[in-house]
PyMOL CGO cylinders between C-alpha atoms (Angstrom):
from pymol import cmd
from pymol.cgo import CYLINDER

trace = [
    CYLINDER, 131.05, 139.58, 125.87, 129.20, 137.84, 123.37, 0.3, 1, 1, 1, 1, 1, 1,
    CYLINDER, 129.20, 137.84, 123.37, 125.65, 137.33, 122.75, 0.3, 1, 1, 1, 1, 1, 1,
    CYLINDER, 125.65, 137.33, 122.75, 124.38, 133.97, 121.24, 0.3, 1, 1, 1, 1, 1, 1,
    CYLINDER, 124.38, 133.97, 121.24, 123.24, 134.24, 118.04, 0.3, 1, 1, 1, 1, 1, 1,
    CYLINDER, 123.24, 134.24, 118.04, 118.72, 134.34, 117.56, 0.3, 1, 1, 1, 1, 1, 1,
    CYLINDER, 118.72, 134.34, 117.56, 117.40, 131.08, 117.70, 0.3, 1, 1, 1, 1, 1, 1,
    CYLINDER, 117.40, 131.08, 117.70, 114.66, 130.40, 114.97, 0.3, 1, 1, 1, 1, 1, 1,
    CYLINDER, 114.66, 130.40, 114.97, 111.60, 129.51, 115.87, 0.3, 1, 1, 1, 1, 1, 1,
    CYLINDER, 111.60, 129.51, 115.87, 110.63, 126.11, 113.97, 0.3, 1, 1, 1, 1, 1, 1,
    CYLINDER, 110.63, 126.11, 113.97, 107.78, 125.70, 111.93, 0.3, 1, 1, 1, 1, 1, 1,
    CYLINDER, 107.78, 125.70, 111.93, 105.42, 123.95, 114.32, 0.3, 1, 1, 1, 1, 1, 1,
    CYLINDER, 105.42, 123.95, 114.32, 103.79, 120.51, 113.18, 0.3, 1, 1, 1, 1, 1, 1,
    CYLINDER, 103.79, 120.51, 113.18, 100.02, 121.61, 113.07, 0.3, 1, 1, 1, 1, 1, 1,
    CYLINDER, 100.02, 121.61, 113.07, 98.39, 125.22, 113.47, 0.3, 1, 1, 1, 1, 1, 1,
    CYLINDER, 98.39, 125.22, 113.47, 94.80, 126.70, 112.68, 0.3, 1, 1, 1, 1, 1, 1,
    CYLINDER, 94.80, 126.70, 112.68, 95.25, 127.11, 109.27, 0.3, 1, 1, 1, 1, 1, 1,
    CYLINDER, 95.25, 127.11, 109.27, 97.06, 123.59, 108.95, 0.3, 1, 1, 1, 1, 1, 1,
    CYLINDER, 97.06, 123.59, 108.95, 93.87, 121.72, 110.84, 0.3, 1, 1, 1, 1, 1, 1,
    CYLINDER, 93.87, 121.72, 110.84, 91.67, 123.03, 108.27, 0.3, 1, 1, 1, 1, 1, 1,
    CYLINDER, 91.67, 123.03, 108.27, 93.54, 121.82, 105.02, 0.3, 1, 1, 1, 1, 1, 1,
    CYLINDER, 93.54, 121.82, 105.02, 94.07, 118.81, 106.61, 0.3, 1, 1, 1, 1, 1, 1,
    CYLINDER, 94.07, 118.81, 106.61, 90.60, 118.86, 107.16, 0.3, 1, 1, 1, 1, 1, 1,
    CYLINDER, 90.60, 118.86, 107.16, 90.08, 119.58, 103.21, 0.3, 1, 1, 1, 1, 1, 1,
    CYLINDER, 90.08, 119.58, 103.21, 91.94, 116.86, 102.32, 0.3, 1, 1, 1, 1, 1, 1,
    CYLINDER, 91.94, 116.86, 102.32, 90.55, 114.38, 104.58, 0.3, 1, 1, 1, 1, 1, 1,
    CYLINDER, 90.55, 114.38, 104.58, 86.94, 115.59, 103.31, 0.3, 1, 1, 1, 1, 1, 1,
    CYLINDER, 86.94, 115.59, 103.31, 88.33, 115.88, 99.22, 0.3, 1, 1, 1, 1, 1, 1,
    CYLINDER, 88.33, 115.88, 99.22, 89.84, 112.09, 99.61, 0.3, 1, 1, 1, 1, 1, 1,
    CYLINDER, 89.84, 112.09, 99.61, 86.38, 110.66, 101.10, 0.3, 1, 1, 1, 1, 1, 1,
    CYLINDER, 86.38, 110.66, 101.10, 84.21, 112.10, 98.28, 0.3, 1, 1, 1, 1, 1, 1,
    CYLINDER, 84.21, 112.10, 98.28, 86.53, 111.26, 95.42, 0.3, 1, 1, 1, 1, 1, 1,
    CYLINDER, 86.53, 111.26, 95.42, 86.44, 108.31, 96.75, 0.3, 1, 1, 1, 1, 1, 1,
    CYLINDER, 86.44, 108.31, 96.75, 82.94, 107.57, 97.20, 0.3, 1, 1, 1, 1, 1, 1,
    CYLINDER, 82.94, 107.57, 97.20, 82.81, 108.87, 93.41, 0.3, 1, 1, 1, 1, 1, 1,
    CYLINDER, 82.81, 108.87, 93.41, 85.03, 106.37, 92.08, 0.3, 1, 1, 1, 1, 1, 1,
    CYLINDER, 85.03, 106.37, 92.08, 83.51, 103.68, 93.49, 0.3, 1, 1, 1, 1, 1, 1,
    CYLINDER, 83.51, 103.68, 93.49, 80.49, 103.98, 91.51, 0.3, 1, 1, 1, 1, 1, 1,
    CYLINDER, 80.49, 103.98, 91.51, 82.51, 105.55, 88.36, 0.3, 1, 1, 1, 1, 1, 1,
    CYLINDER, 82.51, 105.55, 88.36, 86.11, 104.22, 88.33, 0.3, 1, 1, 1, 1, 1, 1,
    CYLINDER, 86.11, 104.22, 88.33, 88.68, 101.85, 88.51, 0.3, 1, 1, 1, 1, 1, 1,
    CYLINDER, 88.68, 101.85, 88.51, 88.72, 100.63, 84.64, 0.3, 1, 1, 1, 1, 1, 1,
    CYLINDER, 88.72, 100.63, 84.64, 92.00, 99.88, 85.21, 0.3, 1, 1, 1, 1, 1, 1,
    CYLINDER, 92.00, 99.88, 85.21, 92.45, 97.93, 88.32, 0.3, 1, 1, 1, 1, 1, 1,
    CYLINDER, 92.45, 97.93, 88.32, 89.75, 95.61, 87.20, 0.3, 1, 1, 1, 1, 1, 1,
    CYLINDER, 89.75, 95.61, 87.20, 91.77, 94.18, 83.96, 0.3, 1, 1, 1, 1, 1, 1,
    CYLINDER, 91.77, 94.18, 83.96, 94.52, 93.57, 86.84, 0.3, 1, 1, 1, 1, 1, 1,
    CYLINDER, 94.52, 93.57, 86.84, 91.64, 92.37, 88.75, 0.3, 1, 1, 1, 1, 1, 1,
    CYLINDER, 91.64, 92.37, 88.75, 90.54, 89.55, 85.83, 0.3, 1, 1, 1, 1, 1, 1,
    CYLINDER, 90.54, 89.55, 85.83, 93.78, 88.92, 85.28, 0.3, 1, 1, 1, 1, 1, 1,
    CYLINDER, 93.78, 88.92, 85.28, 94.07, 87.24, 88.74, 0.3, 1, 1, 1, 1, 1, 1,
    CYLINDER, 94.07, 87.24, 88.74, 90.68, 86.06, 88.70, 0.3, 1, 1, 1, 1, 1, 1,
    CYLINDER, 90.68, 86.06, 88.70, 91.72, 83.62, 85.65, 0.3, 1, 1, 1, 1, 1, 1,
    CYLINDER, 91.72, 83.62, 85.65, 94.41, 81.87, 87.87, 0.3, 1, 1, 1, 1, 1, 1,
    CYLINDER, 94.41, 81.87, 87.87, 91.39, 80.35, 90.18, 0.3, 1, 1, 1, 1, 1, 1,
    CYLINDER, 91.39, 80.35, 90.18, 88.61, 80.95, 87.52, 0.3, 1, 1, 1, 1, 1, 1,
    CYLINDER, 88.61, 80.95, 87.52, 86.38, 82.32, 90.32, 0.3, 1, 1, 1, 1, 1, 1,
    CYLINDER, 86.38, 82.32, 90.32, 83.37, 84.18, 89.71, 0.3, 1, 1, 1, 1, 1, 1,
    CYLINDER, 83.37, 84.18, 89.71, 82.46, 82.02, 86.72, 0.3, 1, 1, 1, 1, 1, 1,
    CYLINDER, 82.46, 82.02, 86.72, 85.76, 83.32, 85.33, 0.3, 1, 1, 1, 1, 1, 1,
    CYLINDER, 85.76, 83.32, 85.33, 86.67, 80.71, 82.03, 0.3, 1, 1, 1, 1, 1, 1,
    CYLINDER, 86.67, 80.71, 82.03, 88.57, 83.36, 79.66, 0.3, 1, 1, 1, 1, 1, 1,
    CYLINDER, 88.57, 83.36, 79.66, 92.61, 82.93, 79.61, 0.3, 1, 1, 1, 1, 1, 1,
    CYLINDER, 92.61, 82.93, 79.61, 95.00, 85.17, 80.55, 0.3, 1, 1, 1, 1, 1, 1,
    CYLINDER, 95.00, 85.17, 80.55, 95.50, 86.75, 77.34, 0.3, 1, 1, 1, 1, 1, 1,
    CYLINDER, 95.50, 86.75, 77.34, 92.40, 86.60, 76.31, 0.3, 1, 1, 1, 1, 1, 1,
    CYLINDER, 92.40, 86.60, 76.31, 91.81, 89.76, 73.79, 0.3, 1, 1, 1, 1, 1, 1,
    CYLINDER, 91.81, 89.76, 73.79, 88.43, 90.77, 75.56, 0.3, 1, 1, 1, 1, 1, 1,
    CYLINDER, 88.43, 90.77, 75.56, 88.80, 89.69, 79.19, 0.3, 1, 1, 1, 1, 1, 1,
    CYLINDER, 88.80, 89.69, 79.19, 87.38, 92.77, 80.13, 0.3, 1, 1, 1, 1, 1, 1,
    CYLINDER, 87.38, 92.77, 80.13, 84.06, 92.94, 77.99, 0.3, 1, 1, 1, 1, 1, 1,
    CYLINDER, 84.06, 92.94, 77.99, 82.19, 96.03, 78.52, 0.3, 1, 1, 1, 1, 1, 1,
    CYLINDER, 82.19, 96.03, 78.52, 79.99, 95.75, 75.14, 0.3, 1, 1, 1, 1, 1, 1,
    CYLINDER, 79.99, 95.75, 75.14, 81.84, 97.97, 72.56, 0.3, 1, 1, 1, 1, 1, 1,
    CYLINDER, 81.84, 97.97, 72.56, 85.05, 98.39, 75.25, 0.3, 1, 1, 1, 1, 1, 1,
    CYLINDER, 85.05, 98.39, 75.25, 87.07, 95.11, 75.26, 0.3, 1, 1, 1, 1, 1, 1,
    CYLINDER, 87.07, 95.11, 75.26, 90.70, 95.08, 77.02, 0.3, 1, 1, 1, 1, 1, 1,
    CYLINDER, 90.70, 95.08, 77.02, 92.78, 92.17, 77.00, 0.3, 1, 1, 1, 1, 1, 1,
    CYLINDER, 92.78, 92.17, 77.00, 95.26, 91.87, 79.90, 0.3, 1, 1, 1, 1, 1, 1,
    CYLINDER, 95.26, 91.87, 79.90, 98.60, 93.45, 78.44, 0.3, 1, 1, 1, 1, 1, 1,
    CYLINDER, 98.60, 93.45, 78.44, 101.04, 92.68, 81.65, 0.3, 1, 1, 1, 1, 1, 1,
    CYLINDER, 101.04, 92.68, 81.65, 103.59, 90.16, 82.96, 0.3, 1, 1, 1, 1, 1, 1,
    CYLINDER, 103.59, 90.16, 82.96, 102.10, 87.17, 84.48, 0.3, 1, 1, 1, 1, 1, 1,
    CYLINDER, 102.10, 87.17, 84.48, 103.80, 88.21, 87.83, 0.3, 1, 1, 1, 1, 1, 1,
    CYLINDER, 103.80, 88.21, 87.83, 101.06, 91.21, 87.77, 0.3, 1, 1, 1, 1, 1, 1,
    CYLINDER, 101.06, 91.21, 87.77, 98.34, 88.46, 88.08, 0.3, 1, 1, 1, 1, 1, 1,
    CYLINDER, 98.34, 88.46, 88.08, 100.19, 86.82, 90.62, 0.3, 1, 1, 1, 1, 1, 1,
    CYLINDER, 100.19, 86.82, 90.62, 100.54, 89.83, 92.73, 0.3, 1, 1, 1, 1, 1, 1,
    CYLINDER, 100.54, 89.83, 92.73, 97.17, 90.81, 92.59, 0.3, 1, 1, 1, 1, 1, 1,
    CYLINDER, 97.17, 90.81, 92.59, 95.32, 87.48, 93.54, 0.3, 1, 1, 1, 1, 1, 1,
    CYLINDER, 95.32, 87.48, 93.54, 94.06, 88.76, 96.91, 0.3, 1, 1, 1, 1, 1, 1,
    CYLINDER, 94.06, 88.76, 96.91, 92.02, 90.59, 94.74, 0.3, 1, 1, 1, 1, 1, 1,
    CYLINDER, 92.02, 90.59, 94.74, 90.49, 88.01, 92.97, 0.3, 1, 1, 1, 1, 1, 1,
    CYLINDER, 90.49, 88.01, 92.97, 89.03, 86.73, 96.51, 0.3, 1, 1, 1, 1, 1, 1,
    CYLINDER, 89.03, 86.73, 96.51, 87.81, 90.51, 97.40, 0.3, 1, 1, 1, 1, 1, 1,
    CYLINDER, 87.81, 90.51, 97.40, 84.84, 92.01, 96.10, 0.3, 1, 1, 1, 1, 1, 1,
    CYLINDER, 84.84, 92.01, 96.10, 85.64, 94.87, 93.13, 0.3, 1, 1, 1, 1, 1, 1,
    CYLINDER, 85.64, 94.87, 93.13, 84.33, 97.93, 95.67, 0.3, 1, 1, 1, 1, 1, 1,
    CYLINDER, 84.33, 97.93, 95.67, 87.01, 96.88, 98.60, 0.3, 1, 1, 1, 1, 1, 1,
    CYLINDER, 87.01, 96.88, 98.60, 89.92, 96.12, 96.00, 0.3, 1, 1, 1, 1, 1, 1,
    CYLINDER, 89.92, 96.12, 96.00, 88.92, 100.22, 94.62, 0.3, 1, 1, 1, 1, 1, 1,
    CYLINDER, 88.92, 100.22, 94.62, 89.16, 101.22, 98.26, 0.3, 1, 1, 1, 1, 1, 1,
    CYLINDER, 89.16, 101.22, 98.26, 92.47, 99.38, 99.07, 0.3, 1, 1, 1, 1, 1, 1,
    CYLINDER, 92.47, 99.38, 99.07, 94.07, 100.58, 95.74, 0.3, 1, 1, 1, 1, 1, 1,
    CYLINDER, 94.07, 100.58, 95.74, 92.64, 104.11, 96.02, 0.3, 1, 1, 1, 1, 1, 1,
    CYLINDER, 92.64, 104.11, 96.02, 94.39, 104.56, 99.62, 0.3, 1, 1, 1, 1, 1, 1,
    CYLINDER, 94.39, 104.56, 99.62, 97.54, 103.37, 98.67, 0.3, 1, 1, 1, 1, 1, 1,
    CYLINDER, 97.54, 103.37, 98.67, 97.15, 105.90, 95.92, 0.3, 1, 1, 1, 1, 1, 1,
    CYLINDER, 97.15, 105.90, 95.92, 96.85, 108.73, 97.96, 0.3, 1, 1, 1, 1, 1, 1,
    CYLINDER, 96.85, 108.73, 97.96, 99.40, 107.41, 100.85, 0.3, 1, 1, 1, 1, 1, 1,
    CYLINDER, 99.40, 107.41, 100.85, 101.95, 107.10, 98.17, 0.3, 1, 1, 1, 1, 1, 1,
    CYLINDER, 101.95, 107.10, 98.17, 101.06, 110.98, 97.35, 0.3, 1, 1, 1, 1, 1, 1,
    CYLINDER, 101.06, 110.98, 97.35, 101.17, 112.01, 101.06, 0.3, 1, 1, 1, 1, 1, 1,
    CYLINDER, 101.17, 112.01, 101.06, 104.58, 110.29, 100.76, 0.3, 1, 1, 1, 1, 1, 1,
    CYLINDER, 104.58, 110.29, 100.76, 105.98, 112.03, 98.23, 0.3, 1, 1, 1, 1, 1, 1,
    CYLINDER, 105.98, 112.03, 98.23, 105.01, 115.61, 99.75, 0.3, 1, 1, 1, 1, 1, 1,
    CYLINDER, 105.01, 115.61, 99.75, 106.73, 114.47, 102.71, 0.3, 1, 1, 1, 1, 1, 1,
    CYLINDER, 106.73, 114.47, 102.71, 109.63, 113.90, 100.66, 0.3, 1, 1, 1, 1, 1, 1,
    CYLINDER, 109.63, 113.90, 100.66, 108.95, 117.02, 98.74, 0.3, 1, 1, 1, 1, 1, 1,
    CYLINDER, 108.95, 117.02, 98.74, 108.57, 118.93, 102.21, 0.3, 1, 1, 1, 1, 1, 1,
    CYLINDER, 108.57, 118.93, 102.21, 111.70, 117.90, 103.99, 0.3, 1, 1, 1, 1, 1, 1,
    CYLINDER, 111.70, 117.90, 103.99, 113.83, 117.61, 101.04, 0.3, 1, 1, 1, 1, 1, 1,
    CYLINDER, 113.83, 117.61, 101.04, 112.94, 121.68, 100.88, 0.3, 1, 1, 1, 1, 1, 1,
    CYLINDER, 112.94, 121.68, 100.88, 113.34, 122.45, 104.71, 0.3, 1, 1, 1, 1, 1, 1,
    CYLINDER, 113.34, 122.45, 104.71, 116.76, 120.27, 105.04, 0.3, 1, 1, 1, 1, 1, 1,
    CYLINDER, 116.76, 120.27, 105.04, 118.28, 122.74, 102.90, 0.3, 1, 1, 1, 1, 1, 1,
    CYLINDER, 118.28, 122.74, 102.90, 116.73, 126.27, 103.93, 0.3, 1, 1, 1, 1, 1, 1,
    CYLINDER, 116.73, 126.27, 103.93, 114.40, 126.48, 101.80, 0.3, 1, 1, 1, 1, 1, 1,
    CYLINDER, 114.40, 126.48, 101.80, 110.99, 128.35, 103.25, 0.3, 1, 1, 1, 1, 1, 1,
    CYLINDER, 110.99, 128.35, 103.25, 108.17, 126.36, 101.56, 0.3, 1, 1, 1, 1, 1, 1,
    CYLINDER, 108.17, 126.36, 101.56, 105.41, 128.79, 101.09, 0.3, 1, 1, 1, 1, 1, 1,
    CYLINDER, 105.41, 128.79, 101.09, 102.60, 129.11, 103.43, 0.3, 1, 1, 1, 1, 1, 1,
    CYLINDER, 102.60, 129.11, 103.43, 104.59, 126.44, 105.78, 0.3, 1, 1, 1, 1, 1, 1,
    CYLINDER, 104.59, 126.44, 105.78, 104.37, 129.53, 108.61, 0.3, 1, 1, 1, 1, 1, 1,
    CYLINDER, 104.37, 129.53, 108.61, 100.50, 129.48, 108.44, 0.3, 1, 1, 1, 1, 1, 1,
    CYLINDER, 100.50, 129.48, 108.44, 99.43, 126.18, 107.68, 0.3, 1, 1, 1, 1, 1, 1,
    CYLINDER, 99.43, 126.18, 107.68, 103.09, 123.73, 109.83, 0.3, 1, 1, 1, 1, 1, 1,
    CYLINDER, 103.09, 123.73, 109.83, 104.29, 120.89, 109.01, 0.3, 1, 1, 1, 1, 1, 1,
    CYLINDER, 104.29, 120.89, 109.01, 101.41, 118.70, 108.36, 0.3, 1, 1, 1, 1, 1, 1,
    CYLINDER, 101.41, 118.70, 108.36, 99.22, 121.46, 107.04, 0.3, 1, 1, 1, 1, 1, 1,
    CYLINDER, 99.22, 121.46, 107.04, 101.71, 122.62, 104.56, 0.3, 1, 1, 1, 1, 1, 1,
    CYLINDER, 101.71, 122.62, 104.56, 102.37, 118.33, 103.18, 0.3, 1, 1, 1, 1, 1, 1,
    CYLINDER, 102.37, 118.33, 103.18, 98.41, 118.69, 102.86, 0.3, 1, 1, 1, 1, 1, 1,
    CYLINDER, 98.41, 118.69, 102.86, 98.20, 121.38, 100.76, 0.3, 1, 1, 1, 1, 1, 1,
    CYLINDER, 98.20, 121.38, 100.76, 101.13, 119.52, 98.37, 0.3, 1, 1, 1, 1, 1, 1,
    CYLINDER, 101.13, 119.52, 98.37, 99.51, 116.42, 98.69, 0.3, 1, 1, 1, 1, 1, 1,
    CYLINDER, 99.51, 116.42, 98.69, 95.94, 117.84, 97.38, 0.3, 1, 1, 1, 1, 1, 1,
    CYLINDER, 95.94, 117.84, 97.38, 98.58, 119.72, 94.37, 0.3, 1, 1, 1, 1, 1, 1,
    CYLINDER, 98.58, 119.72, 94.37, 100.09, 116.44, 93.75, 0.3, 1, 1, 1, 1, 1, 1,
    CYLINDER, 100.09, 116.44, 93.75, 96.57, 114.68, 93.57, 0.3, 1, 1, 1, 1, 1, 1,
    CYLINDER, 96.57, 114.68, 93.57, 95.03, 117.09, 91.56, 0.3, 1, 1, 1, 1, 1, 1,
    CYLINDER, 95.03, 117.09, 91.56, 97.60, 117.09, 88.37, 0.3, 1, 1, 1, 1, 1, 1,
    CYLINDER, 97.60, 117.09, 88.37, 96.80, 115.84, 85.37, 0.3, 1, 1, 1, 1, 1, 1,
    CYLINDER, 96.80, 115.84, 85.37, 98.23, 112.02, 85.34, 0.3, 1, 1, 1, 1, 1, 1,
    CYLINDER, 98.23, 112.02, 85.34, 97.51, 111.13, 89.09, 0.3, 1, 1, 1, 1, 1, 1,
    CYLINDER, 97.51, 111.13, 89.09, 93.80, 112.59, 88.74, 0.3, 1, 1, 1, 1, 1, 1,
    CYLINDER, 93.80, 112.59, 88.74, 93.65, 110.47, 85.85, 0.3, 1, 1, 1, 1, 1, 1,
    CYLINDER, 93.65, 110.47, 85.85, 95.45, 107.61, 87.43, 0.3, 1, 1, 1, 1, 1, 1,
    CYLINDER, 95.45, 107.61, 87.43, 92.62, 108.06, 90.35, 0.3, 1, 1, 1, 1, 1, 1,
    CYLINDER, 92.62, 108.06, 90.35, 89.88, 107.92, 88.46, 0.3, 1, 1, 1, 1, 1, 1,
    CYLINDER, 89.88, 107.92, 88.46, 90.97, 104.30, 86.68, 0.3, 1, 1, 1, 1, 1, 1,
    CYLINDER, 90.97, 104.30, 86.68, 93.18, 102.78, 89.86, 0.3, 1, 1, 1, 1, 1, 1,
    CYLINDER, 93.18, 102.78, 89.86, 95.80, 102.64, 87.98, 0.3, 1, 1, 1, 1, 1, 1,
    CYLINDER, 95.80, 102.64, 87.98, 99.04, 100.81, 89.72, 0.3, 1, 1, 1, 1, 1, 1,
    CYLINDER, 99.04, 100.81, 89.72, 100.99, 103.81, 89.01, 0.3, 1, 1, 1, 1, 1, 1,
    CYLINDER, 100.99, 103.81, 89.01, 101.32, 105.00, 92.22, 0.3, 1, 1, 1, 1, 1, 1,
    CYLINDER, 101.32, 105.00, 92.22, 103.00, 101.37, 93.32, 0.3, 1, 1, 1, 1, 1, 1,
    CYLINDER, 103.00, 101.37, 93.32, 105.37, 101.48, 90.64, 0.3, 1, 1, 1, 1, 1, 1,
    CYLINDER, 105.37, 101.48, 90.64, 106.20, 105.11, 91.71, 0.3, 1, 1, 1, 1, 1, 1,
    CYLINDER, 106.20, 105.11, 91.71, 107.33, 103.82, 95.42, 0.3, 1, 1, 1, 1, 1, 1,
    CYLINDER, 107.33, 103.82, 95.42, 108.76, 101.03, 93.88, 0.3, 1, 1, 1, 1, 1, 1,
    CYLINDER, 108.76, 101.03, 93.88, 111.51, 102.93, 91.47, 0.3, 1, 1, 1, 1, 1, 1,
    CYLINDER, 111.51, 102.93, 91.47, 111.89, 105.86, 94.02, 0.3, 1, 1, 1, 1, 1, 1,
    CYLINDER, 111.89, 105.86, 94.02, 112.52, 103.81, 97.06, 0.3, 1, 1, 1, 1, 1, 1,
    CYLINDER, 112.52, 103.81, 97.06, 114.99, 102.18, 94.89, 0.3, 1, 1, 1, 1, 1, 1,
    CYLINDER, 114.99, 102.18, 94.89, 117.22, 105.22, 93.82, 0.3, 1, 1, 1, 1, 1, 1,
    CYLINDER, 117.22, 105.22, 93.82, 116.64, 106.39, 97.77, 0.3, 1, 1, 1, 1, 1, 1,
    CYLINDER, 116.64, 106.39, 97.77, 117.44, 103.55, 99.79, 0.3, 1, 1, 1, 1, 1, 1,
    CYLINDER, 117.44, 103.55, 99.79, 121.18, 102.62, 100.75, 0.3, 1, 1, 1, 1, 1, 1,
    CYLINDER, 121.18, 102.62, 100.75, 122.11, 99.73, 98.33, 0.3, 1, 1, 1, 1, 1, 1,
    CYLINDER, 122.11, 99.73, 98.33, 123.15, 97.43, 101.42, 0.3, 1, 1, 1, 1, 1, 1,
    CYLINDER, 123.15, 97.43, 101.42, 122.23, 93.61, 101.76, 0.3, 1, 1, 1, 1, 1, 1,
    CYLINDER, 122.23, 93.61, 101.76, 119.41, 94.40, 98.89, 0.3, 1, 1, 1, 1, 1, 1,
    CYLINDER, 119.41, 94.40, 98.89, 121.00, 94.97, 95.61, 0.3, 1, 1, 1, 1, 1, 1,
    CYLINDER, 121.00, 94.97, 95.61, 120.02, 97.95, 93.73, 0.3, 1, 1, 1, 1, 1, 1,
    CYLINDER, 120.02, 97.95, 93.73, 117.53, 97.47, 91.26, 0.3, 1, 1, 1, 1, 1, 1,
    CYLINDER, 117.53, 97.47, 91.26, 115.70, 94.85, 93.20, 0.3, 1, 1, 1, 1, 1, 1,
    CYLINDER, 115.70, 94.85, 93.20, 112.79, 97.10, 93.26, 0.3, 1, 1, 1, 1, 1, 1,
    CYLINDER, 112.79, 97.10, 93.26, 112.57, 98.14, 89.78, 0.3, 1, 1, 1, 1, 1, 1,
    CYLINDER, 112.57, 98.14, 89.78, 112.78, 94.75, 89.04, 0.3, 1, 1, 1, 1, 1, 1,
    CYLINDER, 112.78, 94.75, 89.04, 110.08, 94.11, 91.26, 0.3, 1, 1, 1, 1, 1, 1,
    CYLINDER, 110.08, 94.11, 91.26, 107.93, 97.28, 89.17, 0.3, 1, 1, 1, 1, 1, 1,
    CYLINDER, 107.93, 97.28, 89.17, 108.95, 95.72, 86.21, 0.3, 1, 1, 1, 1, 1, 1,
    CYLINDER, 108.95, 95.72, 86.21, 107.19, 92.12, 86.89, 0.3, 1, 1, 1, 1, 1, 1,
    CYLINDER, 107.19, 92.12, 86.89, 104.18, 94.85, 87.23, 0.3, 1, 1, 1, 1, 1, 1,
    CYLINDER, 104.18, 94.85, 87.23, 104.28, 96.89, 84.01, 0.3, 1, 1, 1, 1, 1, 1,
    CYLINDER, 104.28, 96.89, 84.01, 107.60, 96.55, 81.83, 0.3, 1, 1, 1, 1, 1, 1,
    CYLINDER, 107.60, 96.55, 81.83, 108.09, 100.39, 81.87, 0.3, 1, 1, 1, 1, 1, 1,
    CYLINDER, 108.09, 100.39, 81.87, 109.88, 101.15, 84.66, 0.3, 1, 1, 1, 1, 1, 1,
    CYLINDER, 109.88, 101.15, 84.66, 112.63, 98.73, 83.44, 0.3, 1, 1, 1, 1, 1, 1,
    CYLINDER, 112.63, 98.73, 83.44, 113.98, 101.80, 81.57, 0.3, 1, 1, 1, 1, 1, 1,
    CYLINDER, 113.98, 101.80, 81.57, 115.10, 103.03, 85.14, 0.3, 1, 1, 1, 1, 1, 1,
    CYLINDER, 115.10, 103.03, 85.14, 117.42, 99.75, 84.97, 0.3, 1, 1, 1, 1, 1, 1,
    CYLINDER, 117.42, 99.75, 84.97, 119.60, 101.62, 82.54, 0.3, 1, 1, 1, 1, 1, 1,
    CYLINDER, 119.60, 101.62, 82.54, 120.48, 105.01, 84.67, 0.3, 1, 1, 1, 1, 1, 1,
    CYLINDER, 120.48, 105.01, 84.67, 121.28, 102.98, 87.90, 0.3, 1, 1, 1, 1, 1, 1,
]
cmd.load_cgo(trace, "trace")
């Protein structure tokens, strides 16, 4: 006679512990955000002007390349992208600044909840025990990596300027990730690349 082996309990998808970080999250994403609306989003607005010079709304009458399109007294930034990045972000141009920081900021943060999703399965596929994951499940446990992920250096800083980072992160990952089917590998990096030229170094390891 044998006995079947012990089945393993799985790690359920939400517990206590798990509500509250999730909680944490929810209530650290909110106040950051209020907080860059008033402080941030340097960055995003240079993308911002760059569209706005397509329709020359908002009194806009500075070119593209202007070397001070973005004049703020002793700070001027010219626009140093592809003109496909001013293209891409003319929905903007029609939006006032506060909703464009809101739409960028929780793409931002979706991209990072993405990633510890990745992070998280990736982990569990292969037997490994995530720490905490017990306590805090599933979703309490990609909380807790997506508040690490937020808080490191670059994407804090990214945060706090709306950078486009995070986009160009989905872009090249999703690229090496996806099966290269009908799209052609390297679509998507050339996509990130009409964005910001860097991740065109990616071209080269494909």
């Amino acid at each position: 006679m044998t006995t079947a082996p012990p089945v393993q309990n799985p790690t359920p998808n939400t517990t206590v512990a798990g509500k509250i970080a999730l909680a944490a999250l929810a209530l650290t994403v909110v106040g950051w955000l209020i907080y860059i609306e008033f402080t941030g989003g340097l960055d995003f607005n240079v993308y911002r002007l760059g569209a706005m010079t397509i329709f020359d709304n908002e009194g806009m009458h500075k070119d593209l390349y202007a070397r001070d399109l973005l004049d703020y007294g002793a700070l001027k930034l010219p626009f140093t992208y592809p003109p496909f990045a001013a293209l891409l972000f003319m929905p903007f141009a029609f939006l006032p600044f506060g909703v464009g920081v809101g739409i960028m900021y929780t793409i931002s943060i979706g991209v990072a909840w993405w990633m510890a999703t990745l992070i998280y399965d990736y982990a569990t596929s292969r037997g490994y025990h995530v720490p905490f994951q017990d306590k805090l499940g599933r979703y309490g446990t990609i909380a807790v990596l997506t508040f690490i992920i937020i808080l490191s250096g670059p994407w804090r800083r990214g945060l706090a300027l709306v950078q486009v980072n995070p986009i160009i992160l989905i872009l090249v990952l999703a690229d090496f990730l996806r099966p290269a089917k009908r799209i052609p590998r390297g679509a998507l990096i050339g996509i990130a690349g009409g964005i910001k030229l860097t991740p065109l170094a990616f071209g080269l390891i494909l």
